[in-house]
C-alpha atoms as a printed R data frame, in Angstrom:
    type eleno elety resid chain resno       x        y       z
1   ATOM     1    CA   UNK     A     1  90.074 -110.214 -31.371
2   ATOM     2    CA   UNK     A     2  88.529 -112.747 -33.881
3   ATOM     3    CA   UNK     A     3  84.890 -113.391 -34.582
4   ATOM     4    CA   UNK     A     4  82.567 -114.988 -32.436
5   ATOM     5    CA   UNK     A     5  81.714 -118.517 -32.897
6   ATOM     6    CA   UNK     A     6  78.043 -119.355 -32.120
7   ATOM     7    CA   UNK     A     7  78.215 -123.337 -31.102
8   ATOM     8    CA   UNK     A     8  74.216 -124.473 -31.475
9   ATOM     9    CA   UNK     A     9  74.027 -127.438 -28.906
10  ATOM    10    CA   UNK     A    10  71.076 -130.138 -28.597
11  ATOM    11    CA   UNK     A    11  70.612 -132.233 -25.745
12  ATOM    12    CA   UNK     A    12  69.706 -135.830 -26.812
13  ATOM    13    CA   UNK     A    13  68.521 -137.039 -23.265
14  ATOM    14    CA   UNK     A    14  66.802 -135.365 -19.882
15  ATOM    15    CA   UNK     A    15  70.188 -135.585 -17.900
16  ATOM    16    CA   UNK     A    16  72.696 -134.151 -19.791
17  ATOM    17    CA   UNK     A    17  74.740 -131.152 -19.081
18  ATOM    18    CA   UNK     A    18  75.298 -128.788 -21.566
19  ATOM    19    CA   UNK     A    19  79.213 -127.975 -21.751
20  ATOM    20    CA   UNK     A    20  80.087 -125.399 -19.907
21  ATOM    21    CA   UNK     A    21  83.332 -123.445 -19.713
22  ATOM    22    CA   UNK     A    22  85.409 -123.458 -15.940
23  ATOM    23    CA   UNK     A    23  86.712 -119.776 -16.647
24  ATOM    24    CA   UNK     A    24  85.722 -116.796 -18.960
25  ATOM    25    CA   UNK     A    25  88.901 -117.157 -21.069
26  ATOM    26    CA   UNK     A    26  89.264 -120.836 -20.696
27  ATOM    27    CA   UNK     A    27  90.363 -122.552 -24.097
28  ATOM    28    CA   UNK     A    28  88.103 -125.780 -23.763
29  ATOM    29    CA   UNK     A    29  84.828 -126.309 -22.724
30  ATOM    30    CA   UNK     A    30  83.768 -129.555 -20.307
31  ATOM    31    CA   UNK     A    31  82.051 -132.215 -21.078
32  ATOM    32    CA   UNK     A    32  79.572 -134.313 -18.577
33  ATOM    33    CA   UNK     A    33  79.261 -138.122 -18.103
34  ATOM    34    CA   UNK     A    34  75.600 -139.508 -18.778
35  ATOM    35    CA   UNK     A    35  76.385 -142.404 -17.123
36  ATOM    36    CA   UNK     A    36  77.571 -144.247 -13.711
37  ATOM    37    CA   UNK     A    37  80.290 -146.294 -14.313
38  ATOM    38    CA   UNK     A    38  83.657 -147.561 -12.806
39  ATOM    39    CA   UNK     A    39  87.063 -147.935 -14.494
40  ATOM    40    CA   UNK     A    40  89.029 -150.730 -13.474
41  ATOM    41    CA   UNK     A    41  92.558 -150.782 -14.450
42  ATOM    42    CA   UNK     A    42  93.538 -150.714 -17.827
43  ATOM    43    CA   UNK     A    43  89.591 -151.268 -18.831
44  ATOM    44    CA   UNK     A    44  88.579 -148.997 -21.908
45  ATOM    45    CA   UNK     A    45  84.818 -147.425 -22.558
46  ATOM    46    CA   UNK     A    46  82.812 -145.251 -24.643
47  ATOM    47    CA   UNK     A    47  80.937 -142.452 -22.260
48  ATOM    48    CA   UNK     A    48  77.622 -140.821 -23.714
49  ATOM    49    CA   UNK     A    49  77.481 -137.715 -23.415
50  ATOM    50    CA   UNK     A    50  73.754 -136.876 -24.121
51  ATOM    51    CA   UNK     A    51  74.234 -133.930 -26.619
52  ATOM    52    CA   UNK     A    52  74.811 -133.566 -30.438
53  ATOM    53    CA   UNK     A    53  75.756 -130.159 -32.134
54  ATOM    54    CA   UNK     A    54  76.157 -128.432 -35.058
55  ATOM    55    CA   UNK     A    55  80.407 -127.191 -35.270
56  ATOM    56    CA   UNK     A    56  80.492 -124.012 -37.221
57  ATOM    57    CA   UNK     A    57  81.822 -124.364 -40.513
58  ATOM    58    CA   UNK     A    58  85.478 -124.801 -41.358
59  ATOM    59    CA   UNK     A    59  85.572 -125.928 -37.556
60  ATOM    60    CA   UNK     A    60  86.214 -129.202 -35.220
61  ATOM    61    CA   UNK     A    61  85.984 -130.961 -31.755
62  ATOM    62    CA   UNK     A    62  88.671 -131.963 -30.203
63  ATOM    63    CA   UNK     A    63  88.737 -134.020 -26.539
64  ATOM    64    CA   UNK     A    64  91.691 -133.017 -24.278
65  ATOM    65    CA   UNK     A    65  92.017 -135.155 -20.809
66  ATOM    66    CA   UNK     A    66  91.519 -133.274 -17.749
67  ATOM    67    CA   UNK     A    67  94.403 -132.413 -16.408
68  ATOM    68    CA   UNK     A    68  92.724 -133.111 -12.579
69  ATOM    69    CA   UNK     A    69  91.534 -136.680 -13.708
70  ATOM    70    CA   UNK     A    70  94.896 -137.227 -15.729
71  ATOM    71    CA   UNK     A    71  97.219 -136.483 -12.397
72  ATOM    72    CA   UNK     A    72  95.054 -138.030  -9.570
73  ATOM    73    CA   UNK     A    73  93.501 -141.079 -11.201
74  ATOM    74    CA   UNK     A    74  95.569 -141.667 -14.560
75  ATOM    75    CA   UNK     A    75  92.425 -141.219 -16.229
76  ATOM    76    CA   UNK     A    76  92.905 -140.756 -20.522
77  ATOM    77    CA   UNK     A    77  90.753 -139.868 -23.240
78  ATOM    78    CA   UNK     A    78  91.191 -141.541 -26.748
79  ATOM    79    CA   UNK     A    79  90.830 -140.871 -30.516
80  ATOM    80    CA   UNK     A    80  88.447 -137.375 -30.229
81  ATOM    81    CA   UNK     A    81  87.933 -135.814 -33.219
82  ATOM    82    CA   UNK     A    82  84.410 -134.601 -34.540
83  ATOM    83    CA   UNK     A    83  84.000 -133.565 -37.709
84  ATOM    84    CA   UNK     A    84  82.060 -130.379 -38.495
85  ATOM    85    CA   UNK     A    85  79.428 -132.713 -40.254
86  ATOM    86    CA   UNK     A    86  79.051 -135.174 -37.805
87  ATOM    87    CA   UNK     A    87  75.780 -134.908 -35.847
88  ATOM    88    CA   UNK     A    88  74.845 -138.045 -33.539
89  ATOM    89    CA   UNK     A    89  75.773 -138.433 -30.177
90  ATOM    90    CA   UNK     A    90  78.989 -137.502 -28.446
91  ATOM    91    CA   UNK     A    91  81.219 -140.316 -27.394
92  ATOM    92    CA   UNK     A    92  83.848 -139.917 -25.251
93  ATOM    93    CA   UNK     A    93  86.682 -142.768 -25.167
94  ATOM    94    CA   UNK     A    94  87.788 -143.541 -21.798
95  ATOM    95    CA   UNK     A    95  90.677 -145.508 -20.527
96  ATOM    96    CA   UNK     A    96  92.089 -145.813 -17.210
97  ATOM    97    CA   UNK     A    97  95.300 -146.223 -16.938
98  ATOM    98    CA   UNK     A    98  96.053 -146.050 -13.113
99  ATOM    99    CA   UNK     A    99  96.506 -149.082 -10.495
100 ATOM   100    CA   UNK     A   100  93.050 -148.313  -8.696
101 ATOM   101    CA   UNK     A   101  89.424 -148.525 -10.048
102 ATOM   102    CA   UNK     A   102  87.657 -144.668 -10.965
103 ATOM   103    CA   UNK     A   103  84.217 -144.631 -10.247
104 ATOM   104    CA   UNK     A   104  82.638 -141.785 -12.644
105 ATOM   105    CA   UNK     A   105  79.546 -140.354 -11.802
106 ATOM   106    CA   UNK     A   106  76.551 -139.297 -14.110
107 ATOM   107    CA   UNK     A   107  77.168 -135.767 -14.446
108 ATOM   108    CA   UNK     A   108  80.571 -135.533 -13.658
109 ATOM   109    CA   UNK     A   109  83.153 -133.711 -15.458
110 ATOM   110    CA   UNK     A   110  85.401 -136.446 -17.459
111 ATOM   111    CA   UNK     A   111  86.888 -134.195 -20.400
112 ATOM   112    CA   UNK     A   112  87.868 -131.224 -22.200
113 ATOM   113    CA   UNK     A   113  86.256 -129.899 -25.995
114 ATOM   114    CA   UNK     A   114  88.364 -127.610 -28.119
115 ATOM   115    CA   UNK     A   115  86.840 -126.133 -31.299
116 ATOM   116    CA   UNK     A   116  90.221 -125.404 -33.509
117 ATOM   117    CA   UNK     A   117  89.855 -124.616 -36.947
118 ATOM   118    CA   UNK     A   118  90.772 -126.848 -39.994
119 ATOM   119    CA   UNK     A   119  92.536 -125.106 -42.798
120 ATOM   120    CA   UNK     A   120  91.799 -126.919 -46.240
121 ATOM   121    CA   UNK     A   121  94.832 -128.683 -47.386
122 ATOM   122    CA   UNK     A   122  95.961 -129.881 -50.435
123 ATOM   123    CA   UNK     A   123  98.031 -133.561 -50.448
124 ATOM   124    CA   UNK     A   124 100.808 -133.196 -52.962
125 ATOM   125    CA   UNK     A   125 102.998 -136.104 -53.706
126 ATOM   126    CA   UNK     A   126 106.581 -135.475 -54.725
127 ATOM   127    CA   UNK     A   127 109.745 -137.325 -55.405
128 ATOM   128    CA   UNK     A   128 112.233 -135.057 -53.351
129 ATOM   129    CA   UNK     A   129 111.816 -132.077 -50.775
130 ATOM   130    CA   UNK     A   130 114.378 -130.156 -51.767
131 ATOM   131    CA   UNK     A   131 116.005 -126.970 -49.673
132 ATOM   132    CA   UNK     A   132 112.914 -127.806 -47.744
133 ATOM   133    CA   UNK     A   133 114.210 -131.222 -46.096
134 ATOM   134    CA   UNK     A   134 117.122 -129.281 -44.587
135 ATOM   135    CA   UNK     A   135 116.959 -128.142 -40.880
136 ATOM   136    CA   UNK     A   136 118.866 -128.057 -37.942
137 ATOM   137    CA   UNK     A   137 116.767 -130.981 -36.655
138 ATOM   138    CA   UNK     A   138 117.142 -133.321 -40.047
139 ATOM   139    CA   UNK     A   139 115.396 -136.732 -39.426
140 ATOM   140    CA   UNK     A   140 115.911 -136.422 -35.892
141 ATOM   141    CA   UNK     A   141 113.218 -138.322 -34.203
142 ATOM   142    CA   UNK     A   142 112.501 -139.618 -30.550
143 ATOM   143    CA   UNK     A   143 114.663 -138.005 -28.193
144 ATOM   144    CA   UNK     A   144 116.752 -135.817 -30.588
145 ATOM   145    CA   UNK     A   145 116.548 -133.227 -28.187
146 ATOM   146    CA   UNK     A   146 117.782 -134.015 -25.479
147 ATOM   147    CA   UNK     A   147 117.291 -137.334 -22.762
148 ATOM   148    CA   UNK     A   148 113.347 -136.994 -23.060
């Protein structure tokens, strides 16, 4: 079992809701709307949260839809990715991309968090790949695999 990670959370206004996770050994944590607002099709905004944090070193944030809001309403979220050193506001990018208008409540569940870890990489630029470029797949790209 790996080290515990200790997640130091700060709530930027009265109403918002500290993440919380569903299940013990859930993977992500949810995230809570500080705001009333509805979604009409295909419209696009930028949900506070009401929190800022500090991501353990070596760390990041990472949004995941929810799966509930994904399936019923064809609710999406966009572009999440906090950086360990980022520490304003949370921001989650909604867009709705179902027929019918979402209404989202203030306090209301709209999104998952994922702290993964971020190895340090090193870009290398080279002129060939060698025994490296060959795989079964090759350059294989959009459905390669099969119909899908």
């Amino acid at each position: 079992m790996s080290e515990e990670l200790i997640f130091k959370i700060k709530k930027l206004r009265e109403d918002a809701v500290i993440p919380t996770k569903a299940y013990d050994h859930a993977a992500a944590f949810d995230l809570y709307s500080c705001e009333d607002k509805t979604l009409e099709p295909n419209e696009k905004y930028v949900f506070k949260i009401g929190i800022s944090t500090i991501i353990p070193k070596g760390y990041c944030v990472v949004f995941k839809d929810k799966s509930g809001l994904a399936a019923k309403h064809g609710l999406h979220c966009l572009a999440g990715l906090i950086d360990e050193d980022y520490r304003g506001e949370y921001g989650v990018i909604m867009v709705n991309l179902g027929k019918e208008k979402v209404k989202i409540s203030k306090g209301e569940k709209i999104c998952q968090a994922m702290i993964l870890p971020v190895p340090k990489v090193t870009i290398e630029e080279v002129q060939d790949f060698g025994e490296e470029a060959e795989t079964a797949r090759g350059k294989g790209g959009f459905g390669s695999s099969g119909r899908f």
